[in-house]
N, C-alpha and C positions, 0 to 999 in steps of 0.2 A: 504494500500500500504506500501512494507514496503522500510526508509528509508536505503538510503545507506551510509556505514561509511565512514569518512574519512580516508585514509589511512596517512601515516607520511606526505608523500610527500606533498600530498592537507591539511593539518594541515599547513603545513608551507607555501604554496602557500597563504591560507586565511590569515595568518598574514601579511606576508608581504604586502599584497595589504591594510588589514585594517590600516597598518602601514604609510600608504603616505595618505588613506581616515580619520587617527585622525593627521594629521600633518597639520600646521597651513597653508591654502591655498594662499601659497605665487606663483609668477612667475613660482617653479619650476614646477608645479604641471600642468599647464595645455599639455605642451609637450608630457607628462606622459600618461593623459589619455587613449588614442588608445592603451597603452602597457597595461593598468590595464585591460580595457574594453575583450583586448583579452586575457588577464591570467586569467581573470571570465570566461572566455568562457569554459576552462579544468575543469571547478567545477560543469559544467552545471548539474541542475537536484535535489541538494544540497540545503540544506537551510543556509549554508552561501551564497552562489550564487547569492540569491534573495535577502537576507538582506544587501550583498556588492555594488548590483547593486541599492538599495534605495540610499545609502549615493553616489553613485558614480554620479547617474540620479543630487540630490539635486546639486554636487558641478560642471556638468555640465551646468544646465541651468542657475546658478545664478550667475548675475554681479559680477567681482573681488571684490569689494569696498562693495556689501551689504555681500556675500561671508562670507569677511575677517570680519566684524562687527559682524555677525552671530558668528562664531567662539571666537572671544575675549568674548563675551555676556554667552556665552554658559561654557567657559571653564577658563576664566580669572577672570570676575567678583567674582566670589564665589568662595571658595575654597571648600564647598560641592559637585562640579563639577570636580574636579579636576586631570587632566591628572597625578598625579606626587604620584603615589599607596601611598607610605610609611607612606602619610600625614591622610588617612584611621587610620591606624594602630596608630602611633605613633602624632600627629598633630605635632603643632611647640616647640618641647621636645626636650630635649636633644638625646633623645632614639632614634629617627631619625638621629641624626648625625650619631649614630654606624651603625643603616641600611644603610645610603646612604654608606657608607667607606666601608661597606661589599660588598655591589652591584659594587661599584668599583672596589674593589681588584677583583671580578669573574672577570668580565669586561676584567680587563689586564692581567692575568691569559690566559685569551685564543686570547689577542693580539686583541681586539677589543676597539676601542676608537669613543666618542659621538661626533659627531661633534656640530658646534652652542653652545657650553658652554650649551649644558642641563644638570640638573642632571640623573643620573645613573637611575630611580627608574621614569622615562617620558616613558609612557605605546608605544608611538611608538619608539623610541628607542629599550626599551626592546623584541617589536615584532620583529625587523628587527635579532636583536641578535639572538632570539628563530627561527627565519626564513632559518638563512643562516646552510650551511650542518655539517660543520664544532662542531656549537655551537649549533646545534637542541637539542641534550638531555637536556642538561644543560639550555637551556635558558626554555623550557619546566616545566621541574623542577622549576623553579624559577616564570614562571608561573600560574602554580598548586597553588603557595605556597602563591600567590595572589590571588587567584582567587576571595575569599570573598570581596576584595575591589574595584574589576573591577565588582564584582556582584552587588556592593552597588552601583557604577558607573552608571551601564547599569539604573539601577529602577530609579534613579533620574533625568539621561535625557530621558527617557523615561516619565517621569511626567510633564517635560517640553513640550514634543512634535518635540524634535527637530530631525534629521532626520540622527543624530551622535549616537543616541540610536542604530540602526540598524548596524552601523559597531562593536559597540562593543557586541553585538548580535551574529554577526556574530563571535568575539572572545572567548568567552565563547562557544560555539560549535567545538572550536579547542585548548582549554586548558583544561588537563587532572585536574580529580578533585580526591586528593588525602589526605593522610593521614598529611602531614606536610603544616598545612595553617596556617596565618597570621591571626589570629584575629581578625574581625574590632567592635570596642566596638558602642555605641548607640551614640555617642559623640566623636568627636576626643579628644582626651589632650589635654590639657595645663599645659605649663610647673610652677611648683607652686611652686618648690627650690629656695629660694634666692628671690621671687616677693614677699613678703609677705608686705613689705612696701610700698609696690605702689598700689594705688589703680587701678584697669582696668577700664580704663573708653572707652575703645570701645569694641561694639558688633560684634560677627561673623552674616558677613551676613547670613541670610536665605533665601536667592532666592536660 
């Protein structure tokens, strides 16, 4: 059988929904549902469709309170989990400060600003940017150019079993995969200018 392609339109339509399905399942979210549920419905047939409707089934039937636990667990404890791309690439280096400054300056560039104090380089965020019509190229672009560290993303909760593996599943079916990518090395950095006299005495987790 064969699949049918996304066009721009439904590329953007899948972000945006996976953009509220990786965002931390606060109050706003349940109101939401009935509008996510019926913007899947224009995807019908699609295999973002099916992987948006796993993560959307998980964050309907499960209690606020175990929900929002799931989540922190999932995306807070470890930073090998981690919503916030640039830490892939760069860990906690200097070399990240200039990526996030750069994702910034796009950011107001095209008069878009993050609410909740996240940083620039927070993968829902960045979908919603890549979603709206306006900033579709651009945020795309900027997409693509991640894409290796939203791939490294997907394989680790997916090793977990968690059921946030599937909406970013679904994102990597709607991010172009091109010539200018982000590098993600076996190890994030760390930063080793100027630490030379301190010893590290704490380990990155491994969950």
């Amino acid at each position: 059988m064969k699949r049918r392609r996304l066009d721009s339109r439904s590329r953007a339509l899948v972000r945006q929904i996976a953009a509220w399905c990786l965002h931390y399942p606060d109050a706003e979210l349940a109101p939401r549902m009935d509008l996510l549920r019926e913007s899947l419905a224009e995807l019908a047939g699609r295999d973002p469709a099916a992987h948006l409707s796993g993560t959307l089934d998980h964050l309907a039937r499960t209690p606020a309170q175990q929900a929002e636990q799931h989540y922190v667990e999932v995306f807070d404890v470890s930073p090998r989990r981690s919503l916030y791309l640039t830490w892939y690439v760069h860990g906690d280096t200097r070399l990240r400060g200039g990526a996030l400054a750069e994702l910034a300056g796009i950011y107001r560039a095209h008069g878009y600003r993050i609410a909740g104090g996240e940083l620039p380089d927070y993968l829902p965020a960045l979908l919603e940017f890549s979603a709206a019509a306006a900033t579709r190229r651009e945020g795309e672009r900027l997409l693509g150019r991640f894409r290796p560290a939203i791939e490294v993303l997907h394989r680790r909760l997916a090793e977990i079993g968690t059921p946030y593996a599937a909406a970013v599943r679904a994102v990597l079916d709607a991010v172009p995969n091109q010539r200018e990518r982000a590098a993600v090395p076996a190890q994030a950095p760390t930063e080793q200018v100027g630490l030379q006299p301190y010893p590290r005495t704490v380990q990155e987790s491994t969950r």
